[in-house]
Phi, psi and omega in degrees: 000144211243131168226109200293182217247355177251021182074020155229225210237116185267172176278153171264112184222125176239151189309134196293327177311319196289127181284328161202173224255097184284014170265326203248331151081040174238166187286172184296322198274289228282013191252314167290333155330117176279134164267164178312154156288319184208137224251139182223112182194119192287143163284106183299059162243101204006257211238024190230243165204172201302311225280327184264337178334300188295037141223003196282179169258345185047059199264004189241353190304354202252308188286350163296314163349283197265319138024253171314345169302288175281008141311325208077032137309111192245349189218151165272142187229136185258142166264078203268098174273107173013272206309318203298322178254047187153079180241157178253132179217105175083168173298125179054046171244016166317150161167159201254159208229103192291323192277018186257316170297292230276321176310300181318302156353285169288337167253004176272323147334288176315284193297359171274316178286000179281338204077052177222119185280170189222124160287153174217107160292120200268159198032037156335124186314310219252128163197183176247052159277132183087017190055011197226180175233027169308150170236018178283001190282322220271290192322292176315334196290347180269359176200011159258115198301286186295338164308297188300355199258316180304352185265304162325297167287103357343283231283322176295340185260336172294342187266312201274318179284310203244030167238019158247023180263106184255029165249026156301088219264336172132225165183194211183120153267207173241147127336312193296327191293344187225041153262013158329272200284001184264326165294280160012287199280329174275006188266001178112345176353300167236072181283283257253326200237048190270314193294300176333304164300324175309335187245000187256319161338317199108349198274292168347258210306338169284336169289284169004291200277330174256353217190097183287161193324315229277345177257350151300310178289349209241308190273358189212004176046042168317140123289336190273130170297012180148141172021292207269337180282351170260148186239162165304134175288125164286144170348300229263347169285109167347303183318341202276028185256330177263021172247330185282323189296317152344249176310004177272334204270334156286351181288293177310327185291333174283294191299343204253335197275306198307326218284338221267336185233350123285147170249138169052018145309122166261178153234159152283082179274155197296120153279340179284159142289132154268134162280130187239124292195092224249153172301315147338324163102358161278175183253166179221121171295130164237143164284140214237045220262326190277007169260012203283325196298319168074017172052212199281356167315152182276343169181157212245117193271180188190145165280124170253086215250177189282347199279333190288158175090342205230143160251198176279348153325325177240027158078156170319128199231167195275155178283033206229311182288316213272348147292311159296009179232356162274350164279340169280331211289316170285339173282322164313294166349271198299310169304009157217003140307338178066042176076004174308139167298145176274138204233092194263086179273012177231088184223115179255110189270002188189116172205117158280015173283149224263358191283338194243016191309351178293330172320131168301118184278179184266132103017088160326336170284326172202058153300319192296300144349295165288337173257349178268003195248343214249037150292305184289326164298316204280296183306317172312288178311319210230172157249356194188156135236176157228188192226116194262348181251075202275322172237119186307141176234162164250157188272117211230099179277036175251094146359114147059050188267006170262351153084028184277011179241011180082211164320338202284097182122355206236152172241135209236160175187156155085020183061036133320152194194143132287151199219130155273118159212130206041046155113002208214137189274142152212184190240111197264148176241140176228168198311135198071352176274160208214154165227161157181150233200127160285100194276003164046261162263341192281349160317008182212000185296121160137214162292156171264120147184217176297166164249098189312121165247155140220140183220172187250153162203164187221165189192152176232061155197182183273173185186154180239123161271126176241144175257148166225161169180126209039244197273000193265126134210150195234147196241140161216132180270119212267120174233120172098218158227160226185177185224077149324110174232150192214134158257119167281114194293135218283122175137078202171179164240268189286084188256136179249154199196118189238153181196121151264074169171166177293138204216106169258166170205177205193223144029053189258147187211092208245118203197163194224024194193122171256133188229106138343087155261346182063047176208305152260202155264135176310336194255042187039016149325102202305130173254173157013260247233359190286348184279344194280325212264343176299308186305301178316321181276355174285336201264000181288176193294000000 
């Protein structure tokens, strides 16, 4: 792969012989294939949600696609979560989870008769494998031998699945997927056990190497009398300005080991400064400036949102600020990257989220602006971007809610049955039969109040359905097909769904949090801004 003076990412043509493209680190079919001039690219999960995506049935995928397709879209980015493909059951029980291949499978197909190449954010934190939303494995991949070699075997067998693909475009982790356990630690979490970690970990020995005791103590106010006496430091410590530099050399060190069995993997690195708290009692930014380079990757992706760089102070900004300041802010980047094109495949030009709502936004007025002024900038700068909401989602705790795993996550009685018809699984019930699936912690994820469930049932007389859930429950009578809905008050588990009489019901979506991209709709209507984002991708390469 040829990387031109303006930065972007040109086609590539190698002999079909060569088994990969050691530039491009694709396969032999996907290094001949000419790729785009410049990466256009939506985050895919269908008609559901990231977290959920791998077990939904997606039964709409071809016409989803091809969507995205007459957007002007040329590649797509799947988000592939660890646990979900790669779940553990018991010590040294890793193995991989064929209806999670076979999905991948399936959409890289799909997305090859669309003309859409495919991307993979590699370890996504977040899925319901194994019923949980744990995030502890990350922790272990950092002082455990078999976690790491099982994190090795994930990244080599995705790779391996989907470069016999040639519309396999490559992949990329984050920084966001392993900052778990670095928040985690910094909040005391595992005080009691700090010094240990500190030594199982790696943390020890990287002060060893960078920081004699005596410039610990005079620049971060060590207390500890040798080595062996330091524990992770909490946030609110100086010290934790030698814990962030700590974890940017593991982050590379994870990305320069993944890259030897992916070829040509980038991450997404963290752009912001963090602030750290100085013995002065003033804060010091620190910068993550020593992962930019991304090792032998072809280019170094990055989340870009409009708020950075700004503070909340000076308030909602114009699209005339929010371009001069993402052209110094990417042009910083690359001046410590070593010019590599920036692949932004998270560039959020609009984010509701609620943990962040304090961030400064673009002026509603002028969104639209900021996307028609940010082509040429994009192009200069960048090899790509992507749109991570591309169809607005709900945060949806239901396992297996389109029932495309059969029974699975579900507990059926009373002569409850999956059922096939015309291509597509639901759960049919007849009098007296009941389904109802323990949603465990994820039953409290999200904002605090009620929660919404909706699901479809069809049914070809009337019948009542009743839900239950903690202490509520509501009945509704069903003739035909129809959209059921109920709110349910916060404060519960365990959901039941019941019917006297035959019933089918299917699409279920129990959820307390809607997250906005302004480009579709959950129910796939057009919003806000996609004819802006259409004009854009008409006017990049």
């Amino acid at each position: 792969m040829r990387i031109p003076a303006k930065g972007r990412l040109a086609a590539a043509a190698v002999a079909a012989a060569v088994a990969v493209s050691a530039e491009t680190g694709l396969s032999a079919a996907a290094a001949v294939r000419e790729q785009p001039q410049y990466w256009k690219a939506a985050t895919y999960y269908s008609d559901d949600w990231v977290v959920n995506f791998w077990n939904s049935e997606s039964v709409h995928m071809e016409e989803e696609l091809a969507r995205i397709a007459a957007d002007g879209f040329n590649s797509i980015i799947l988000a592939v979560p660890w646990k979900e493909f790669q779940p553990e059951n018991g010590p040294g029980g890793f193995q991989f989870e064929e209806y999670a291949y076979e999905k991948l499978r399936r959409v890289l197909q799909a997305a090859d008769e669309q003309g859409l190449w495919v991307f993979l954010r590699v370890g996504y934190t977040w899925d319901y494998g194994g019923g949980s939303m744990s995030s502890s494995r990350y922790r272990r991949l950092l002082c455990e031998e078999q976690v790491q070699r099982a994190w090795l075997d994930y990244a080599e067998s995705l790779y391996r699945t989907c470069s016999s693909f040639d519309n396999f475009a490559g992949g990329f982790l984050t920084w966001e997927d392993f900052w778990n356990f670095l928040q985690d630690a910094g909040k005391g979490v595992y005080q009691a056990e700090s010094v240990q970690l500190a030594e199982d970990t790696g943390y020890q020995d990287y002060l060893r190497e960078h920081y004699t005791l005596e410039e610990l103590r005079e620049n971060f106010g060590l207390e500890a009398s040798s080595y062996g006496e330091i524990g992770l430091p909490a946030s609110d410590d100086p010290m934790f300005y030698t814990f962030y530099q700590f974890y940017d050399q593991v982050l590379n060190q994870i990305l320069e080991k993944s890259q030897e069995v992916f070829p040509g993997l980038s991450m997404e690195v963290r752009l912001d400064m963090d602030p750290v708290p100085a013995l002065d009692g003033s804060l010091v930014g620190v910068s993550h400036g020593q992962t930019y380079g991304c090792g032998s990757a072809a280019y170094t992706a990055a989340m870009y949102s409009v708020s950075m760089g700004r503070e909340a102070s000076q308030g909602n900004m114009t699209a005339a600020e929010a371009l001069t300041a993402m052209a110094s802010n990417l042009a910083a980047v690359m001046a410590q990257n070593g010019g590599k094109p920036l692949f932004l495949e998270q560039f959020l030009y609009y984010d509701d989220t609620p943990e962040y709502s304090y961030n400064p936004q673009l002026i509603p007025g002028e969104r639209t602006a900021f996307l028609k002024g940010v082509p040429s900038l994009l192009e200069s700068l960048s090899c790509g971007y992507g749109v991570w909401a591309y169809r607005d989602y709900r945060n949806n705790s239901v396992f297996n809610s389109q029932f495309g795993l059969e029974s699975r996550g579900w507990t059926f009685s009373g002569g409850a049955e999956v059922r096939r018809e015309e291509g597509n699984n639901h759960a049919f019930l007849s009098a007296g039969s009941q389904i109802s699936q323990d949603l465990g912690e994820r039953s409290g994820q999200g904002r605090q109040g009620e929660r919404i469930l909706e699901f479809r049932a069809e049914s070809e007389g009337p019948v009542t359905v009743t839900v239950s859930f903690g202490s509520e429950t509501y009945s509704e009578t069903v003739n035909g097909e129809q959209t059921v809905e109920f709110a349910f008050p916060q404060g519960g588990s365990v959901l039941t769904v019941a019917s006297d009489g035959p019933v089918s019901v299917d699409d279920f979506c129990f959820y307390n949090l809607e997250t906005e991209g302004l480009l579709y709709h959950t129910d796939g209507s057009e919003s806000e801004l996609i004819g802006a984002v259409r004009e854009l991708n008409g006017e990049l390469p």
